[in-house]
Every structure is written in structure tokens, then in C-alpha cells.
Phi, psi and omega in degrees: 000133183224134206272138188246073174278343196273306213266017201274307198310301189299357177279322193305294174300331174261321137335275177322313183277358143308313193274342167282025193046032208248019175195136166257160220299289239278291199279359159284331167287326190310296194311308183311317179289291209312288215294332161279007161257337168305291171331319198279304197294291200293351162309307170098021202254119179273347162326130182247355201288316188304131173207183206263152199203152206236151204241085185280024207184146163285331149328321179316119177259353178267157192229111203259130161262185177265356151321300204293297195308324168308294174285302177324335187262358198239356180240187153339319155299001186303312149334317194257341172296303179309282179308326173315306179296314178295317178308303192314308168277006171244304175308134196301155153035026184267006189242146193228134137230167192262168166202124194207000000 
């Protein structure tokens, strides 16, 4: 597991332009699979099991993909998914994400 702090700001930004509506579900999950093939590309890995997954909080015990996030947002959970997301980028340094 490798904690990916570098990619945190930039997580930081497509969240937010999600949440201001200035991206739709479709092109927000893309942007995420991009950054998670940058990652991937610049691993140099051929390994396909790995991916990249998210923390909103340090307290979070769950490992969010950008899969779950596809779906929580597209159901029910959207709301409580939604609210996650906004803590995790207005609190310093509370959004982590990982590639395991």
C-alpha cells in the first residue's frame, strides 16, 4: 500500500469541481481513472489487481474506490457520499488517498 499524498490536492480539485457541479458523475469518475493510470504508468506496473482508494477522514475505516464512489453517487448514498467528500477538502490534510 502506498499512501499517494502527492495526488491529494489534485483529488482535492475534482472533488470540488464535482461538487460545484462544473463536472458530471461520468466525467468525474474518468478524470479519477486518469489519475489512476498516471499513477499506474509512472509505477512502471504491470500488475492490473492494484488500485487507487480513498480515506475522507483518518478516523475512515473504509476503502472507498473510485468504483464505490461511481455507485454511491449514482443511489442512495449519494447524500452521505456527498457530505464525505466536502469534509474531506475543507479539513486540512483529511482526505488520504492510497494504490494497494
Amino acid at each position: 500500500m502506498k499512501n499517494l499524498n502527492q495526488y491529494s490536492h489534485r483529488v482535492s480539485i475534482l472533488f470540488n469541481e464535482y461538487l460545484q457541479n462544473r463536472v458530471d458523475l461520468d466525467e468525474f469518475i474518468q478524470k479519477l481513472r486518469a489519475l489512476e493510470n498516471l499513477y499506474k504508468q509512472n509505477l512502471k506496473s504491470d500488475t492490473q489487481e492494484n488500485f487507487m482508494w480513498f480515506k475522507f477522514s483518518e478516523d475512515d475505516t473504509l476503502v472507498t474506490t473510485i468504483d464505490d464512489l461511481e455507485r454511491d453517487l449514482s443511489n442512495s448514498n449519494r447524500n452521505f457520499t456527498l457530505e464525505r467528500m466536502r469534509e474531506a477538502i475543507n479539513l486540512d490534510n483529511d482526505l488520504f488517498i492510497y494504490y494497494s
